[in-house]
C-alpha positions, 0 to 999 in steps of 0.5 A: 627173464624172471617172468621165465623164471616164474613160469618155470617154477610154476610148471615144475611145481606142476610136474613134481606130483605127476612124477612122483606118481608116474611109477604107481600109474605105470604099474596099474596100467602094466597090471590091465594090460596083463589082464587083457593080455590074460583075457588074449591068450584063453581067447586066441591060445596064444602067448602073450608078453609085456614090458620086462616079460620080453627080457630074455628074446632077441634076435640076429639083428635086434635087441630088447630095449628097457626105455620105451621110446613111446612113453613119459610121465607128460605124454601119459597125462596128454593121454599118449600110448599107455601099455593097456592102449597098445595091448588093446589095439593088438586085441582089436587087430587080432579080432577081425582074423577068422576062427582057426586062424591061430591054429595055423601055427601050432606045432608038436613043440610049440604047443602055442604056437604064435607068441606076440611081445611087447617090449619097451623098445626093439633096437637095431644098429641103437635104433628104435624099430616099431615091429620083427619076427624071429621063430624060435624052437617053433615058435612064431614070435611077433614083437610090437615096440611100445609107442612105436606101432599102428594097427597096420604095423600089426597087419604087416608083421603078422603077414610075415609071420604067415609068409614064414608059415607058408613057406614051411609047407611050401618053400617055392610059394613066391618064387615067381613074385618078381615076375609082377615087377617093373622090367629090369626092377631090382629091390634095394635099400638104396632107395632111402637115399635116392628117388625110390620111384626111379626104377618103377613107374608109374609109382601108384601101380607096382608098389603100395609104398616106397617101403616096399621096393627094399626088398621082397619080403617088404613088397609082399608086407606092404600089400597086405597092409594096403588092403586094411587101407583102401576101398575096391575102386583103387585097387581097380586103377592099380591092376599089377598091384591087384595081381601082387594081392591075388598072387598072395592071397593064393599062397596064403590060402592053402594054409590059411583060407581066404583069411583077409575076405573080411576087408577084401 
């Protein structure tokens, strides 16, 4: 026990000098990621936020949390998500879609267009969500949650902000979409609680993942991600996969080009 103890001791010795200094590090590292953030929004013409500038944003089914779910004074010492990684990784994301891209979303009263936020935390129903969509006074917003998302969570909600884009132009674009499913298939949440394949087999060949069969709009998000994850070869084993792309990419196009020619 007092072996305990003295290791207890010892670590919170260890400890008091890294918290002490966890607000001066939270502030350099909110101060780079502003630069970068400034360095985004020349380069792309867009809007860039961080931490508290998100305060204020919100949507019908989300919240803006203060206390980021991804971050402690122990895991940024580890090296764990920082504000300036996470900017970072956006930067790098966004980088590999082609020149023009951005101005895609540009109208008279969105000047900018496209916003993307990174807020400390998004809350659905007290619940951490790692990205969402809103448009707001013509804006296209994207948020990405602290220490919640990847590099295709950026991928997938960027999609759903291009799906919102086309479908101003072209309301009925996927209309026919459920034409490429499994006869008699119908999305539903339930799937998170039962066998989400249950409906639609064989499961490697209609859905990139189980998160798709929830409902539409996911089924189309998914997709898109699976192309920044697998080479030629799988889509060829997996042609009504292969058709739900090439049904995509065609909406996208008119708007938009052949933006994901770079990974297909």
């Amino acid at each position: 026990m007092k072996k305990i103890l003295s290791l207890f001791l010892a670590l919170l010795m260890i400890s008091l000098p890294i918290i002490s200094n966890a607000g001066q590090e939270k502030e350099s590292d909110i101060d780079t990621a502003r630069a970068i953030a400034d360095l985004m929004e020349t380069q792309y013409d867009i809007t860039v936020l961080i931490g508290s500038e998100c305060s204020g944003f919100s949507g019908e089914t989300f919240s803006i949390g203060d206390k980021p779910a991804g971050r402690s004074p122990f895991r940024t010492m580890l090296g764990g998500c920082s504000y300036t990684t996470e900017i970072q990784m956006i930067d790098d994301t966004l980088s590999i879609y082609p020149a023009g891209f951005f101005e895609k979303f540009k109208c008279e009263e969105a000047p900018k267009g496209l916003r993307i936020l990174l807020p400390n935390q998004i809350l659905h129903e007290e619940k951490s969500m790692a990205g969402t969509i809103t448009i707001e006074d013509g804006y296209y917003n994207l948020f990405l949650a602290v220490g919640m998302f990847k590099d295709l969570n950026i991928h997938h909600e960027l999609w759903h902000v291009m799906e919102d884009r086309i479908l101003q132009d072209s309301p009925n674009a996927f209309d026919h979409w459920t034409d490429l499913n499994p006869e008699n298939f119908q999305y539903s949440e339930d799937y998170f609680e039962m066998d989400i394949w249950e409906q639609a087999e064989p499961q490697d060949d209609w859905f990139a993942r189980g998160y798709g069969t929830i409902d539409e709009i996911e089924d189309h998000a998914t997709v898109i991600e699976a192309i920044f994850q697998h080479d030629p070869d799988w889509w060829a084993q997996r042609p009504h996969l292969q058709k739900k792309l090439d049904f995509l990419l065609e909406a996208a196009e008119p708007i938009f080009g052949n933006v994901y020619s770079m990974n297909k």
